[in-house]
C-alpha positions in Angstrom: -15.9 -35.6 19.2 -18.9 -35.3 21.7 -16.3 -34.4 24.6 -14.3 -31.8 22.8 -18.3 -30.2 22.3 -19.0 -30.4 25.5 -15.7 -29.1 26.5 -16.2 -26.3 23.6 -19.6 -25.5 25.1 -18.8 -25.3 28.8 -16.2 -22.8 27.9 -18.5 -20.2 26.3 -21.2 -20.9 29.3 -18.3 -19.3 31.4 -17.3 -16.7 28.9 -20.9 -15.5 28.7 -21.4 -15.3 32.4 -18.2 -13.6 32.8 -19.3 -9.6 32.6 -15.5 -8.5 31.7 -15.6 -10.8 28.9 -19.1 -9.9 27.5 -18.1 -5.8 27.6 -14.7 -6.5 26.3 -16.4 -8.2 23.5 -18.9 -5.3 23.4 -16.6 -2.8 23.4 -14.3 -4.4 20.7 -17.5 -5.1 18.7 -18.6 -1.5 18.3 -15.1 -0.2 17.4 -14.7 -2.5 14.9 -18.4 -1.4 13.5 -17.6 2.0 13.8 -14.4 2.2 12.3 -15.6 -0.3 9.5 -18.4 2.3 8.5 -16.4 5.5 8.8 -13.3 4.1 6.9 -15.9 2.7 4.4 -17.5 6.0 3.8 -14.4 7.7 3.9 -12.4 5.7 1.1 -15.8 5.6 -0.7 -15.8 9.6 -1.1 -12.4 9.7 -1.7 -12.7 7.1 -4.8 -15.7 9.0 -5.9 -13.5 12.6 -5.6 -10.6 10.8 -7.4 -12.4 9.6 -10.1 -13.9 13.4 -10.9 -10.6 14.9 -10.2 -9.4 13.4 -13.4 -12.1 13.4 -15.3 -12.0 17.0 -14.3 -8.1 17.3 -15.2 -8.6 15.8 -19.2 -11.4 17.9 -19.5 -9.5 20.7 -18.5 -6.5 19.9 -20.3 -9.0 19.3 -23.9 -10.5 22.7 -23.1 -7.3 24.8 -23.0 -7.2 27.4 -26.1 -4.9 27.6 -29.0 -1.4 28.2 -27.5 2.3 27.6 -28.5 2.7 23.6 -28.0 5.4 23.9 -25.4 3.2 26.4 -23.2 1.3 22.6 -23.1 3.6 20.9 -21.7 4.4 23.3 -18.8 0.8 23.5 -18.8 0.6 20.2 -17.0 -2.0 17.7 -16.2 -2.6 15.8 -13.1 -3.0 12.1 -12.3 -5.2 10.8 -9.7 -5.1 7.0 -7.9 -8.0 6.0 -6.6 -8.5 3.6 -3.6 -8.7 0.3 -4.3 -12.3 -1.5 -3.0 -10.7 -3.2 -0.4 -8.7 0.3 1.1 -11.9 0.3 2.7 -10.7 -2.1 5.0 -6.7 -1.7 4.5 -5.5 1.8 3.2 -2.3 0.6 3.8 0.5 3.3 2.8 -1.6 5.6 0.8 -1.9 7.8 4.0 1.7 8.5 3.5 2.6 8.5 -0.1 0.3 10.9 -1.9 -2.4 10.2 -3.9 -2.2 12.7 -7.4 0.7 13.9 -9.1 1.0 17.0 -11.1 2.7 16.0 -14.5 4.6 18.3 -16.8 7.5 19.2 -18.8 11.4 18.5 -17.3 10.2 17.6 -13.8 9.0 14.5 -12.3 7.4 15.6 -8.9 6.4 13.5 -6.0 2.8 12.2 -5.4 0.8 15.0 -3.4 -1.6 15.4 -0.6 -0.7 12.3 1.6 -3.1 12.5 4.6 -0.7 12.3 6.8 1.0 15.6 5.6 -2.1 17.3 4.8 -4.5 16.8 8.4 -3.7 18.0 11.8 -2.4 15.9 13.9 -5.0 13.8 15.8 -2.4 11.8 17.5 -2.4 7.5 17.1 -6.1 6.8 16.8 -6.1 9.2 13.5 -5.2 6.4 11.7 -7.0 3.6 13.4 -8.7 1.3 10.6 -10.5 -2.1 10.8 -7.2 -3.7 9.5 -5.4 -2.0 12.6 -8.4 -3.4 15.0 -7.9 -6.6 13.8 -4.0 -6.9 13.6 -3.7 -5.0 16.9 -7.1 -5.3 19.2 -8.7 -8.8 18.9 -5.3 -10.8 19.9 -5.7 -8.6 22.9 -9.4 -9.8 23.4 -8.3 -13.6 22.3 -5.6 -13.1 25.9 -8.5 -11.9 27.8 -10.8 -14.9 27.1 -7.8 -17.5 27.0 -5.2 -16.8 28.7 -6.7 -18.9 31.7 -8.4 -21.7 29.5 -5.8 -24.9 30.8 -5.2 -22.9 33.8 -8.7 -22.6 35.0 -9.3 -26.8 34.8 -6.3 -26.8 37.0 -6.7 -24.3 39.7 -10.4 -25.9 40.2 -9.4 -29.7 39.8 -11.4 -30.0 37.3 -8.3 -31.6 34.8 -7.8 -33.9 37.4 -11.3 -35.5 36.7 -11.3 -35.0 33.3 -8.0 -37.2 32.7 -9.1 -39.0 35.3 -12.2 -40.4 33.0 -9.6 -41.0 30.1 -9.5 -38.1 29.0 -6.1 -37.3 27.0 -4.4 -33.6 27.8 -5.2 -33.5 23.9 -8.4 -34.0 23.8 -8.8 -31.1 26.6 -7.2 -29.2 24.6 -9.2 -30.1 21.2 -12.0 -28.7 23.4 -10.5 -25.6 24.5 -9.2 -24.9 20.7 -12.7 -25.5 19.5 -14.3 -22.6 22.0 -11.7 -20.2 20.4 -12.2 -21.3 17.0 -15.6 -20.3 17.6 -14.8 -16.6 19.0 -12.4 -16.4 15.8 -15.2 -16.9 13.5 -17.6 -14.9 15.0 -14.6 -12.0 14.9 -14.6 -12.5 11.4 -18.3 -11.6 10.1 -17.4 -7.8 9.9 -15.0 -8.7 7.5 -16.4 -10.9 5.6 -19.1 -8.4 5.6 -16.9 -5.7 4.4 -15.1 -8.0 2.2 -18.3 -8.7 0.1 -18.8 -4.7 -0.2 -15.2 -4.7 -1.0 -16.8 -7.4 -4.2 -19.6 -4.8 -5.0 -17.3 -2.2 -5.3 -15.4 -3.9 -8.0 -12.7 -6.3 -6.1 -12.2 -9.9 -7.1 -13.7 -12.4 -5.3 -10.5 -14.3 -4.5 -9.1 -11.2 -3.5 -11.5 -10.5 -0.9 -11.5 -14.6 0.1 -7.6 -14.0 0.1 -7.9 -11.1 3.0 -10.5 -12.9 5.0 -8.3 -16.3 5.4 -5.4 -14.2 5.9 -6.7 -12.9 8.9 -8.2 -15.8 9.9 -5.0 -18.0 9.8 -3.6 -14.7 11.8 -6.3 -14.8 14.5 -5.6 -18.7 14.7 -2.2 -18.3 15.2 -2.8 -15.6 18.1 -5.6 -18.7 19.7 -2.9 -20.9 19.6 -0.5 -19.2 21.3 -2.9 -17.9 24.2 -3.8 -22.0 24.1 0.0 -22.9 24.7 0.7 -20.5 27.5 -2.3 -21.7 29.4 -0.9 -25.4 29.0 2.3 -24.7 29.7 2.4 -22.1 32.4 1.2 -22.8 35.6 0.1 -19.8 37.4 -2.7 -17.5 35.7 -1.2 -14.2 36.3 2.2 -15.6 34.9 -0.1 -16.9 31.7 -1.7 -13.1 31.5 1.4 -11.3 32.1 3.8 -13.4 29.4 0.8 -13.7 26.5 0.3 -9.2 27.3 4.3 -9.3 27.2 4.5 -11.1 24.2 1.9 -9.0 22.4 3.9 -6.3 22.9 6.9 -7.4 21.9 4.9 -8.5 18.8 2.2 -5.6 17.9 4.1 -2.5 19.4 7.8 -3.1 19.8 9.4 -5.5 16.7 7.3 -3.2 14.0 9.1 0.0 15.4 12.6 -1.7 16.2 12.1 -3.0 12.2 11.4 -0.1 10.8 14.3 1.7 12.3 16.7 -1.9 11.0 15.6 -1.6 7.6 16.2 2.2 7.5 19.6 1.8 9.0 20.4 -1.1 6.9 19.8 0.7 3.3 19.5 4.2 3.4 17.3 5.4 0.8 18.0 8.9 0.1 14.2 10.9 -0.6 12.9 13.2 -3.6 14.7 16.2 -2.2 18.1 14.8 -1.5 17.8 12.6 -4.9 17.0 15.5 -6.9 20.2 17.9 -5.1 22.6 14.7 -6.1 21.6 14.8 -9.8 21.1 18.5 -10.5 25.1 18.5 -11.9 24.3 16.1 -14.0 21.1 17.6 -15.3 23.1 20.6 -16.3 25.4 18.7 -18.2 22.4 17.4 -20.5 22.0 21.2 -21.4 18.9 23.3 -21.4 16.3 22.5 -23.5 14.3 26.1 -23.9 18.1 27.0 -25.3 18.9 25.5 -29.0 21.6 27.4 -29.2 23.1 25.5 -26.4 26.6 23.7 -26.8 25.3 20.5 -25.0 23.1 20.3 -28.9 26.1 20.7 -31.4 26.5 17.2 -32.3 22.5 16.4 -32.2 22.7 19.9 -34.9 25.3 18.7 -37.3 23.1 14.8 -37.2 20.2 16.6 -37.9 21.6 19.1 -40.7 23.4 15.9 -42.3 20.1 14.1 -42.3 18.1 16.6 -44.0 21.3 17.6 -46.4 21.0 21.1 -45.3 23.3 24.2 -44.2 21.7 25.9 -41.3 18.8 25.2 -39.1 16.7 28.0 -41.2 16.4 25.7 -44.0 15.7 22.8 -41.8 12.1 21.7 -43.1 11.1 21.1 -39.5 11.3 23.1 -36.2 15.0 23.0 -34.6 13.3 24.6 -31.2 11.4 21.5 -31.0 13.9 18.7 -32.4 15.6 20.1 -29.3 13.1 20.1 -26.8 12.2 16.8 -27.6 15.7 15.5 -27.5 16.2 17.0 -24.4 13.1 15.5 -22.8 14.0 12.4 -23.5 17.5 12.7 -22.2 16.3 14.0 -19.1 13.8 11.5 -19.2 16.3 8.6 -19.1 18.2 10.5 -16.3 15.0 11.3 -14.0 14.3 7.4 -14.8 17.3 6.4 -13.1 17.2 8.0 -10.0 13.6 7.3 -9.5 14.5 3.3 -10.3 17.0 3.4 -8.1 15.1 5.3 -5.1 12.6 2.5 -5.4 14.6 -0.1 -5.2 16.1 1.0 -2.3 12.8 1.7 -1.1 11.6 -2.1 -2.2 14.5 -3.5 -0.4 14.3 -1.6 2.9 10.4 -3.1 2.5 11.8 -6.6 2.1 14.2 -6.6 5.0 11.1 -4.6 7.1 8.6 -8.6 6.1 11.9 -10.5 7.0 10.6 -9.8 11.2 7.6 -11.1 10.5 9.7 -14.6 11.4 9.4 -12.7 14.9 6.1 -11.5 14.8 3.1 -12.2 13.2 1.9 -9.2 13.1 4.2 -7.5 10.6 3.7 -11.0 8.5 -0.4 -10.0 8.5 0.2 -6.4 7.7 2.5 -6.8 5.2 0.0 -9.6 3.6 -3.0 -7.8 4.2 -1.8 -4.3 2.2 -0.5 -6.6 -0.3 -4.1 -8.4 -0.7 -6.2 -4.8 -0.7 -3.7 -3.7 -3.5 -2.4 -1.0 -0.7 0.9 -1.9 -0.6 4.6 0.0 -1.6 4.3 -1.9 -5.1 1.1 -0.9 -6.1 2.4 2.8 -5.4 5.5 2.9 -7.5 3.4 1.1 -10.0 1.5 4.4 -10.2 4.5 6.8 -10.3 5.6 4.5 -13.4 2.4 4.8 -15.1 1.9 8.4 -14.0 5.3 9.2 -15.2 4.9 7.1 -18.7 1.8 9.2 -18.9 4.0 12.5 -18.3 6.6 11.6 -21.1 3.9 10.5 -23.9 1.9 13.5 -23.9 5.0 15.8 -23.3 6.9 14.3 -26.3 3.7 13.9 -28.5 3.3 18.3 -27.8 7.2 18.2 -28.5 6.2 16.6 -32.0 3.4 19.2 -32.1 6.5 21.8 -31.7 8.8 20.4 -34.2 6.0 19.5 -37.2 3.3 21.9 -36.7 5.2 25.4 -35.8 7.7 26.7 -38.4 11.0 28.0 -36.9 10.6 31.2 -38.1 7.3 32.0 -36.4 9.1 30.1 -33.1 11.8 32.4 -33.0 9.8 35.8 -33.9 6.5 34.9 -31.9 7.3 38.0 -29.5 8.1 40.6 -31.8 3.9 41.5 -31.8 0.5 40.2 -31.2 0.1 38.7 -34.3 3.6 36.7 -34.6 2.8 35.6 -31.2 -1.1 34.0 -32.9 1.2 32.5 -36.0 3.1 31.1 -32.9 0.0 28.9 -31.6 -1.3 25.5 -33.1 -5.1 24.6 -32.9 -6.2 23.2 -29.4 -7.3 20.0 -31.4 -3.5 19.3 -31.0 -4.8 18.4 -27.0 -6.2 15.6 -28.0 -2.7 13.0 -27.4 -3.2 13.3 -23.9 -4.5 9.6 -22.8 -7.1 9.0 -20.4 -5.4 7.3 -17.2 -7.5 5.2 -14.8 -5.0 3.7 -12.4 -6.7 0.1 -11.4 -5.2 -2.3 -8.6 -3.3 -5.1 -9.8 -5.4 -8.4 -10.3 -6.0 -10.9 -7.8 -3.5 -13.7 -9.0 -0.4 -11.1 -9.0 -1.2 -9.6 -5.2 -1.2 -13.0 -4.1 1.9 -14.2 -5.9 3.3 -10.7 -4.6 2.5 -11.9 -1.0 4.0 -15.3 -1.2 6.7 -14.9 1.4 4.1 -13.2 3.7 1.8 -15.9 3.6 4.5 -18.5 4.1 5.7 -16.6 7.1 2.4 -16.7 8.5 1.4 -20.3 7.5 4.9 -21.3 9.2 3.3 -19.5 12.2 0.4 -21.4 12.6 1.6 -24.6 11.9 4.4 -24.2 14.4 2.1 -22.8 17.0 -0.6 -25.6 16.6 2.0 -28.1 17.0 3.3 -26.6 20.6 -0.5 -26.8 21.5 -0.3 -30.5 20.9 2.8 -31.2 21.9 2.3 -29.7 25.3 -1.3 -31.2 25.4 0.7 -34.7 25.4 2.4 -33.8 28.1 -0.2 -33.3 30.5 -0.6 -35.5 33.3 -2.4 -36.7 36.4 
C-alpha cells in the first residue's frame, strides 16, 4: 500500500509543477463556481416567483365578483411548477417544456413560458449548468492530467525500474488510479457543496447522496478509461488523440445521433398536430354552450325519465348545466386520450434515447442525474396530470354550481336586461372549490427506483472499465 502512495504522490508532485495542468484546473474550477452560483440564484428566484405566481392565481381566482358559474370556468386559473432544490444543479428539461399552464373550460393547453422559447438566443453556453460542466468539462480535464499517466513511466524508463524492483504492472497502476481518485474527489466538493444547499432547500438527503455518487461513479468511469488508454497505447499523442476522439464520440456525437434515432423510431406527433387529428371527433361530442344540440337527445330523454318529467322547464335542476357538465366530461375523456397517448410516445422515444447510454456514459449520467434532481420527462407529465386533474375538478364543481344553483329560466333569459343578467349570477363564495395546487418532486425512493436502468448502465460501465485497467495492468511486462 506504501508504493501505490508513493506512486499516488509522485503523480500530483508532476501535476502541480505542470503550469497547463494547474490553469486547466483553474480555469475549470472557476466555471464550475460561477455557473454553480448563477444557476443557484437563478432557480432560487424562479422557485420563489413560482411559488407567488399561484398564490397570486387562487387569490385572484377567490377575489373574482359574483358572475354566472360558467363565465368561471372560462375564467381560468393557472398552475405553476416550481423547481425542484436540486434544479439548482440539474434543470434538466424544464428549459424546454414550460413551467405554468393556464387551466380552463374545454381546452387542455400546453405548459407555457419554456426558457428556451421565451429568451433570445445566446447560442450553446445559454444553457451551460454545473450538471453540463460535470457531464461534459471534467472528463476533458481527467484526459489532460491522464492521458500520459502509464505512458510517461515508459517514455522515461522509469516502468522499467519500477517492475524491475517487483513491482507488478498492477500495482503501477493501483498507484496511478489512486492519483485520479484523488482529483475525482476533489472535483466533487462543489457538488457536494451544492448538494447540501440542495438539503436546505427542502431535498432529501438520499436524494442529494444519490446525485453526488452518481457523478462520482461517472467521473470514475471517465479515470478509468483515460487509465486504460495510457496502459494500453503506446505513444502519448496516440493516447491524447483516441481518449479526445472517444469523448467526442461520447459527449457530443452519440447524444445528437440518439436523439435523432429515437425521433425517427417513434414519431410522436406534438400539441398542435394532436389537437388538428382530434378536432372531428371533438365535434362529434357536440357543443356544450348548445343544449339544444342533437349530440344531447339521448342524455335529455335519461335525464327527463329520471326526474319523471315532460320537458326540461319542469326539470327541478338546470338542463344548461346537466349539459355542460356532461360535455366536459366527455371531452374530458377524449382530451385524456390523446394526451396519454402523446406521452407515451414521448416516454418511449425517452426510453429508446437511455438505451445509448450502453455506448456512452454520458447519456447514462444525464439521464440519471435529471432523474435524481426530480428534472426529468416523468416528473413533467406528472404535472400536466395533476394540473389537468386540477382543471377538470374545479371546472365540473362550477358545472355543478350551474346545474344546482342557477334556475333554467334565469339561464335562458339572463340577456333580456340588467337585472335578468344579476338573477343570472351566483355568490362568489361559490369560488371557493378551486384547490390549492403545490406541485412537489417525487420522493427520493421513487426517482431512484425511476433511474434503475440508468444506474445499472452506468454501474456496468465502471465495472467493465476497472476491469480493462487490471487486465491490461497484468499484461505489462519488462
Amino acid at each position: 500500500m506504501s508504493m501505490v502512495f508513493r506512486i499516488a504522490k509522485e503523480e500530483w508532485r508532476l501535476w502541480l509543477r505542470s503550469k497547463v495542468v494547474v490553469m486547466a484546473a483553474l480555469i475549470v474550477g472557476t466555471l464550475l463556481a460561477v455557473t454553480s452560483v448563477l444557476t443557484i440564484n437563478r432557480v432560487a428566484e424562479e422557485q420563489s416567483q413560482r411559488l407567488a405566481q399561484q398564490v397570486e392565481a387562487e387569490e385572484t381566482f377567490f377575489a373574482q365578483p359574483d358572475r354566472h358559474p360558467h363565465r368561471m370556468v372560462h375564467y381560468g386559473h393557472y398552475a405553476f411548477r416550481p423547481p425542484p432544490p436540486l434544479a439548482i444543479f440539474e434543470p434538466g428539461v424544464d428549459a424546454v417544456t414550460g413551467q405554468s399552464i393556464f387551466l380552463e373550460g374545454h381546452r387542455q393547453n400546453t405548459a407555457m413560458f419554456a426558457d428556451t422559447k421565451a429568451a433570445a438566443d445566446l447560442g450553446g453556453f445559454a444553457a451551460l449548468t454545473p450538471a453540463s460542466l460535470y457531464q461534459l468539462l471534467l472528463p476533458l480535464l481527467l484526459i489532460v492530467l491522464g492521458h500520459a499517466l502509464f505512458l510517461r513511466e515508459r517514455e522515461s524508463g522509469t516502468l522499467a525500474v519500477i517492475l524491475a524492483q517487483g513491482q507488478s504492472g498492477v500495482t503501477l497502476a493501483m498507484g496511478k488510479m489512486a492519483a485520479l481518485l484523488a482529483v475525482i474527489i476533489i472535483f466533487m466538493i462543489p457538488l457536494i457543496i451544492v448538494a447540501a444547499y440542495s438539503v436546505s432547500l427542502g431535498e432529501s438527503p438520499l436524494g442529494a447522496l444519490s446525485l453526488v455518487g452518481g457523478y462520482f461513479a461517472y467521473l470514475c468511469v471517465w479515470g478509468a478509461i483515460v487509465l486504460a488508454a495510457s496502459i494500453i497505447l503506446k505513444q502519448r499523442a496516440v493516447s491524447l488523440g483516441v481518449l479526445i476522439f472517444m469523448w467526442l464520440f461520447a459527449a457530443l456525437i452519440v447524444p445528437r445521433f440518439a436523439i435523432n434515432a429515437s425521433s425517427a423510431a417513434i414519431d410522436a406527433p406534438g400539441k398542435i398536430e394532436s389537437d388538428l387529428v382530434m378536432l372531428s371527433e371533438q365535434r362529434k361530442l357536440g357543443d356544450g354552450h348548445n343544449a339544444a344540440d342533437p349530440a344531447f337527445q339521448r342524455l335529455q330523454a335519461e335525464v327527463l325519465e329520471q326526474y319523471d318529467v315532460e320537458t326540461i322547464e319542469e326539470l327541478p335542476i338546470n338542463w344548461r348545466g346537466v349539459v355542460a357538465s356532461y360535455s366536459e366530461a366527455e371531452l374530458t375523456d377524449l382530451l385524456n386520450g390523446y394526451a396519454e397517448n402523446r406521452m407515451s410516445l414521448e416516454a418511449s422515444q425517452s426510453r429508446i434515447f437511455d438505451l445509448f447510454g450502453l455506448i456512452s456514459p454520458t447519456i447514462a449520467i444525464g439521464s440519471l442525474s435529471r432523474t435524481f434532481a426530480g428534472t426529468d420527462l416523468a416528473t413533467h407529465h406528472r404535472f400536466l396530470r395533476e394540473s389537468e386533474k386540477l382543471r377538470f375538478d374545479f371546472v365540473q364543481s362550477l358545472n355543478e354550481v350551474h346545474v344546482n344553483e342557477l334556475s333554467y329560466a334565469d339561464d335562458m333569459n339572463r340577456n333580456a336586461d340588467a337585472e335578468a343578467a344579476r338573477r343570472a349570477q351566483v355568490n362568489s363564495e361559490a369560488w371557493q372549490v378551486l384547490d390549492e395546487f403545490r406541485f412537489a418532486p417525487d420522493n427520493a425512493s421513487e426517482r431512484i427506483g425511476r433511474a434503475t436502468i440508468s444506474l445499472g448502465v452506468l454501474i456496468t460501465w465502471l465495472l467493465v472499465s476497472i476491469s480493462i485497467v487490471f487486465l491490461a495492468a497484468r499484461r505489462v511486462r519488462l
